[in-house]
C-alpha positions as CSV (number, residue, x, y, z in Angstrom):
1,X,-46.8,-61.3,-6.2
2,X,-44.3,-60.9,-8.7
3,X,-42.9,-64.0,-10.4
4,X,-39.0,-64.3,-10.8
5,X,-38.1,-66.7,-13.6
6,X,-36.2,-69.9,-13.0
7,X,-33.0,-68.6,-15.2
8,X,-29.4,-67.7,-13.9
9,X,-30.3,-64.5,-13.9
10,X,-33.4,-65.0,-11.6
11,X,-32.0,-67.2,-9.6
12,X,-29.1,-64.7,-8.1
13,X,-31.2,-61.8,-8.3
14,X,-33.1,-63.7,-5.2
15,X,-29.9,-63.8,-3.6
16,X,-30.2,-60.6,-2.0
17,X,-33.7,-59.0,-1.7
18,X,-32.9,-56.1,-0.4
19,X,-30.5,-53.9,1.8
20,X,-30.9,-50.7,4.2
21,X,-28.0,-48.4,5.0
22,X,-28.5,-46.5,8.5
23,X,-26.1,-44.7,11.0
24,X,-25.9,-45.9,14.8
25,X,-23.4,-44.4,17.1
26,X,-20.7,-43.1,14.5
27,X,-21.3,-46.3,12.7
28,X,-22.6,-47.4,9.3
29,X,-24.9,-50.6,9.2
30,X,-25.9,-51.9,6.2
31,X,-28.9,-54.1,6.7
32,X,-29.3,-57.1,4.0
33,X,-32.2,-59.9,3.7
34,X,-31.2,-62.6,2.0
35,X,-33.0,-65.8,0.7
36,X,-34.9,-67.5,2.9
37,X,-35.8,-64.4,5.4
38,X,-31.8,-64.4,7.2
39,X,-30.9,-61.2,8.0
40,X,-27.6,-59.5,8.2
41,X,-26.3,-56.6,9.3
42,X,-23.1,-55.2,8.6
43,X,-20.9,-53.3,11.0
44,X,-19.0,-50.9,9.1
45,X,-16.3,-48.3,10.8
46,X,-15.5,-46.0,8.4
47,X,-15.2,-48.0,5.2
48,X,-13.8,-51.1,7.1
49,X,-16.6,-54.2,7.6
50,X,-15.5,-54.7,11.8
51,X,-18.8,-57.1,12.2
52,X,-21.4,-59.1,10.7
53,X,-24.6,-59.6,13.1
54,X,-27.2,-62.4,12.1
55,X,-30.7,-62.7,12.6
56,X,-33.9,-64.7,11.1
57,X,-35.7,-61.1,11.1
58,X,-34.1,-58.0,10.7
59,X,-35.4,-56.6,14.5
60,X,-33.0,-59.5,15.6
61,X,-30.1,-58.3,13.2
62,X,-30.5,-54.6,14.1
63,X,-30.4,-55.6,17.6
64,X,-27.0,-57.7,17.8
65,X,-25.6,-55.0,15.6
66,X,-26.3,-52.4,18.2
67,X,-25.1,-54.6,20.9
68,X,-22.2,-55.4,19.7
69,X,-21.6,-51.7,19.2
70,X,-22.8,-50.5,22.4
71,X,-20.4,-53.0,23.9
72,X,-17.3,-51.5,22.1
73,X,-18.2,-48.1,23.3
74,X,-18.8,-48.2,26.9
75,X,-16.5,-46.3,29.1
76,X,-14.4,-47.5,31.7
77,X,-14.3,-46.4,35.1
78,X,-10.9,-45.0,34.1
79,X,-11.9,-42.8,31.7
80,X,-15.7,-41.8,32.7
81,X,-15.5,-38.6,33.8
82,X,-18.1,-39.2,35.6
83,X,-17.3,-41.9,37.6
84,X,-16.8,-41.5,41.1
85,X,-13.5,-41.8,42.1
């Protein structure tokens, strides 16, 4: 186990441990853990932040992020072409 020292420095560098860029659905999500083990994961369209999801683990971040996207895309009735009419 690496030891961080107890200086300024330190101290901020365990701020943010590390972060994961992926794509989902024409989306970027940036994937952060932060001190303490929260998770966040960053809903970006395009370069514009839309969302922030939470989670204590990064399963539970990565899954409100793609709810919250898969919610924004659904089709309506009106516009499925599939749809029965």
């Amino acid at each position: 186990m690496t030891n961080i020292p107890l200086t300024p420095f330190g101290i901020v560098g365990l701020q943010k441990i590390y972060s994961h860029k992926f794509e989902y659905r024409l989306h970027k999500v940036e994937l952060t853990v932060h001190k303490m083990g929260e998770v966040t994961a960053t809903i970006y369209d395009g370069d514009r932040v839309v969302f922030v999801a939470h989670g204590h683990d990064d399963d539970q971040a990565i899954r409100a992020a793609r709810a919250w996207i898969d919610e924004r895309d659904e089709v309506t009735s009106e516009y499925d072409l599939h749809h029965a009419a």
